[in-house]
C-alpha positions, -999 to +999 in steps of 0.1 A: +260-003+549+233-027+562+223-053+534+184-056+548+185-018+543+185-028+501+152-045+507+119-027+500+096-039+526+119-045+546+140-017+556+113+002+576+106-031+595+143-032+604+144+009+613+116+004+637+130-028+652+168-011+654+149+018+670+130-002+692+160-021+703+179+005+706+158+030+730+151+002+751+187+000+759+197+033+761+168+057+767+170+063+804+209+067+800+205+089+771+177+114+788+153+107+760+145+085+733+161+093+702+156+084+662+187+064+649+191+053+617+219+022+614+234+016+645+256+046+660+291+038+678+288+048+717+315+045+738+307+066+774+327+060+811+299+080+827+263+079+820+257+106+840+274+131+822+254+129+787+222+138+781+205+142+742+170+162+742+141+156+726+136+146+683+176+140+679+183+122+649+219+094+649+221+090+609+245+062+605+239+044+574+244+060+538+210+049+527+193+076+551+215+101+540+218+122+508+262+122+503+268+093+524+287+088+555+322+075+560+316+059+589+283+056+615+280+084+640+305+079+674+298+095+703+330+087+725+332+104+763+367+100+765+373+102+804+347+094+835+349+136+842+340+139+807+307+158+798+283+161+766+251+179+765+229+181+736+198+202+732+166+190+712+162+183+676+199+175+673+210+164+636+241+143+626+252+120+599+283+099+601+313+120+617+312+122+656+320+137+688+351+128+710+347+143+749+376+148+771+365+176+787+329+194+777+313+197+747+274+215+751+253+215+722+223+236+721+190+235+702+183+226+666+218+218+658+228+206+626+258+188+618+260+174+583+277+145+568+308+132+587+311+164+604+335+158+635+335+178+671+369+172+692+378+191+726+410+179+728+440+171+705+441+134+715+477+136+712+510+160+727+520+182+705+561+172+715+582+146+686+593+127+719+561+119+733+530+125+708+529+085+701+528+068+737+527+097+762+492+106+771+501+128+796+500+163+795+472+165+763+457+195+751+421+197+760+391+232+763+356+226+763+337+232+731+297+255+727+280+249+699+246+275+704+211+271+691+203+263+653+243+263+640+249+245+607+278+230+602+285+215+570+295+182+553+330+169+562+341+202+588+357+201+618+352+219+651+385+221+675+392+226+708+379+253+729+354+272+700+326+283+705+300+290+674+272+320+685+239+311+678+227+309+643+260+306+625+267+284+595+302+266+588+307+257+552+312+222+538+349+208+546+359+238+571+385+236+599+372+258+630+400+271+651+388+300+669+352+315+679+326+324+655+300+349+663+265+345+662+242+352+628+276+344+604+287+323+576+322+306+579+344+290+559+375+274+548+411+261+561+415+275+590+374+292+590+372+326+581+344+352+581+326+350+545+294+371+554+264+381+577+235+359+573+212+388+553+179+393+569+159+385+540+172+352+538+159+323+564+174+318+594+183+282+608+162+292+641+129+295+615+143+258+592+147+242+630+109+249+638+093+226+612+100+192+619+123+170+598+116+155+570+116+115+568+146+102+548+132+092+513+148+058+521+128+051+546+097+061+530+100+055+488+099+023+468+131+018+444+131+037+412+125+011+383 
């Protein structure tokens, strides 16, 4: 956690200087600028191969977020044939995205805190080789469509994709694909229910712009 981020006064100075900093640097590798609160962990072989849309938000530090992150967002293309592809008004706090393969991303996506995305297993699966052998590792590209919310502390494995509109709940381990316009949830994910059609729909939350975090914005209570 960033100690000028305790300041009043001075923690927006800081946000618009980190931002400042950090879009000079990384804009035109990035595809466009993007909001980042704390610093984020990148770690990319190929510059070519990501791209982040438009109003995509890095939440790194606990003070800009509601539960607190374990750690600040990593975004980590694991191989130079590695790609990542993120549509506009992209969302994440803490957790992160590891890239072997591909990982696409559509619009108004929503991960929440230290949600984590993987394509590959990172390690073989065999007792003679899983701790030095890198050969031979599990990876399938990962699809993520438009306005998915996935909750606090999930994770989203290799090869699944998640149909447009779905919601993963808080803490869930995604395994296998989940269809468009449903609510998942638990260890492994399983179908809970059908988003009801009097309830809103992500697509219709993703619409309205975000919200600025209250800690960039309020005084300390007294």
């Amino acid at each position: 956690m960033n100690p000028l981020f305790r300041i009043w006064g001075v923690r927006k100075a800081v946000h618009l200087l980190l931002n400042a900093w950090f879009n000079a640097r990384y804009a035109r590798r990035l595809g466009n600028a993007v909001q980042v609160f704390g610093l984020p962990l990148l770690e990319v072989e190929n510059w070519q191969n990501i791209r982040i849309g438009r109003g995509a938000w890095l939440i790194s530090d606990s003070f800009f977020s509601q539960p607190g992150v374990n750690h600040p967002v990593m975004i980590r293309l694991m191989s130079p044939e590695a790609r990542l592809t993120i549509g506009d008004d992209f969302g994440i706090s803490g957790g992160g995205i590891c890239v072997q393969t591909e990982v696409r991303i559509g619009n108004g996506v929503m991960m929440g805190a230290n949600a984590f995305v993987a394509d590959t297993d990172f390690h073989p699966l065999g007792t003679d080789s899983r701790r030095f052998n890198f050969d031979n590792i599990r990876s399938r590209p990962v699809v993520i469509e438009d306005n998915v919310f996935i909750g606090m502390n999930s994770i989203i494995l290799k090869g699944v994709t998640i149909g447009r509109n779905a919601v993963i709940g808080a803490g869930s381990v995604v395994t296998r694909d989940v269809p468009a316009n449903e609510i998942w949830s638990g260890n492994p994910a399983r179908f809970v229910r059908r988003l009801g059609a009097d309830e809103p729909r992500p697509e219709t939350l993703a619409a309205a712009p975000p919200a600025v975090p209250a800690a960039l914005t309020a005084a300390p209570a007294a």
